[in-house]
N, C-alpha and C positions, 0 to 999 in steps of 0.2 A: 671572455672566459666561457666555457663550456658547462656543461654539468659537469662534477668531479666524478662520476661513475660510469661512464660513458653510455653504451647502449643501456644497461640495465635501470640507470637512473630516470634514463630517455622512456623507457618500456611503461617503469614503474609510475611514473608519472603519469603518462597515458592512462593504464589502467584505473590509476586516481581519478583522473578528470572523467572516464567512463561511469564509473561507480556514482560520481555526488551526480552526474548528468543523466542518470537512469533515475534518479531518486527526486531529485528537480522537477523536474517532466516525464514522471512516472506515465500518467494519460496524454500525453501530448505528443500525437504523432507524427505533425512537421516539426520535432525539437530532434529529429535520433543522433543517437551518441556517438556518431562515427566520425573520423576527420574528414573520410570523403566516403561520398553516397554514387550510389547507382540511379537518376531518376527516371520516369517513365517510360523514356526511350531509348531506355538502358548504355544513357551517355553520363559519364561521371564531373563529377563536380566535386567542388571542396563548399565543406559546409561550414560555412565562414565565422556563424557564431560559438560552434564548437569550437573551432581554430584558435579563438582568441584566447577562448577561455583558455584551452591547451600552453599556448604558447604564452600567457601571462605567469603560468604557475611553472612551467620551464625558467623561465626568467629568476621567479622568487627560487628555484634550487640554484639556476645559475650563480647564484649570489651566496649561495652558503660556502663557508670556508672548507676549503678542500684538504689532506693531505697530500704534497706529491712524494708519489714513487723515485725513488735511487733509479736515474736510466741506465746503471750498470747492476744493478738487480736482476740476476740471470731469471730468479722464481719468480718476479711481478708477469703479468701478462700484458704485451702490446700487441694492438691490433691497428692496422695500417689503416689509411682514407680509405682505399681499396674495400679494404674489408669490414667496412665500418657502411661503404655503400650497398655492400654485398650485405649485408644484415638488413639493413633497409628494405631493399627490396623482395626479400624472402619474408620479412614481417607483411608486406602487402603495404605499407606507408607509401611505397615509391613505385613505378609502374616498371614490368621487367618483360621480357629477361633483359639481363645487361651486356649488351653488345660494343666492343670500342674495337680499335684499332690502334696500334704504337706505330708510330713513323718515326723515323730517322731526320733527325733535324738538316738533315743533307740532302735528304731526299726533295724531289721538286714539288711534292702532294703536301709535304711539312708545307714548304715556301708558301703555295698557295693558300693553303689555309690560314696561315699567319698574314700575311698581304690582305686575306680578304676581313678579316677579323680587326686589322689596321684600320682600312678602309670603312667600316662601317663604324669604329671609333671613331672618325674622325669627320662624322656626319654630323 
């Protein structure tokens, strides 16, 4: 189950675990509150014990009771994977820009890519 509010719960959360993580390690400058840093050599990293805490308290909203939406509710708002990764990566969470490609499952670029994706399952 996801958060029942999708990015905004996702967001809001975040900003939560910022807040009590500034106030924590108020003086504490290897604690920053970021999910990922920039270090000295200006190569990024995820900062693992922020992370947890993050994704522990994701968890506890995952578990609160949701209402769901009528999926023939013309007024609710749906927003696709697509555009669910596409907020992502404009929030700066995820690295961008976001580049793909759609092949044609007929096509012979499809075939290979699925054969080699096989192939390496089955290592």
């Amino acid at each position: 189950r996801g958060c029942g509010g999708g990015f905004d719960v996702f967001f809001r959360v975040y900003l939560h675990v910022i807040q009590g993580w500034r106030k924590k390690y108020i003086d504490d400058e290897s604690m920053p509150p970021f999910l990922i840093n920039v270090d000295d050599n200006d190569e990024l990293y995820l900062n693992v014990p922020f992370a947890l805490a993050f994704f522990q308290q994701l968890l506890l909203h995952s578990q609160e009771p949701t209402e769901f939406e009528d999926p023939n509710d013309e007024s609710s708002s749906f927003q696709s994977h697509l555009g669910v990764l596409k907020n992502l990566i404009e929030a700066k969470f995820l690295p961008g820009p976001l580049e793909f490609q759609t092949l044609s499952p007929e096509s012979k670029t499809h075939q290979a890519v699925v054969e080699s994706f096989q192939s390496e399952l089955l290592q």
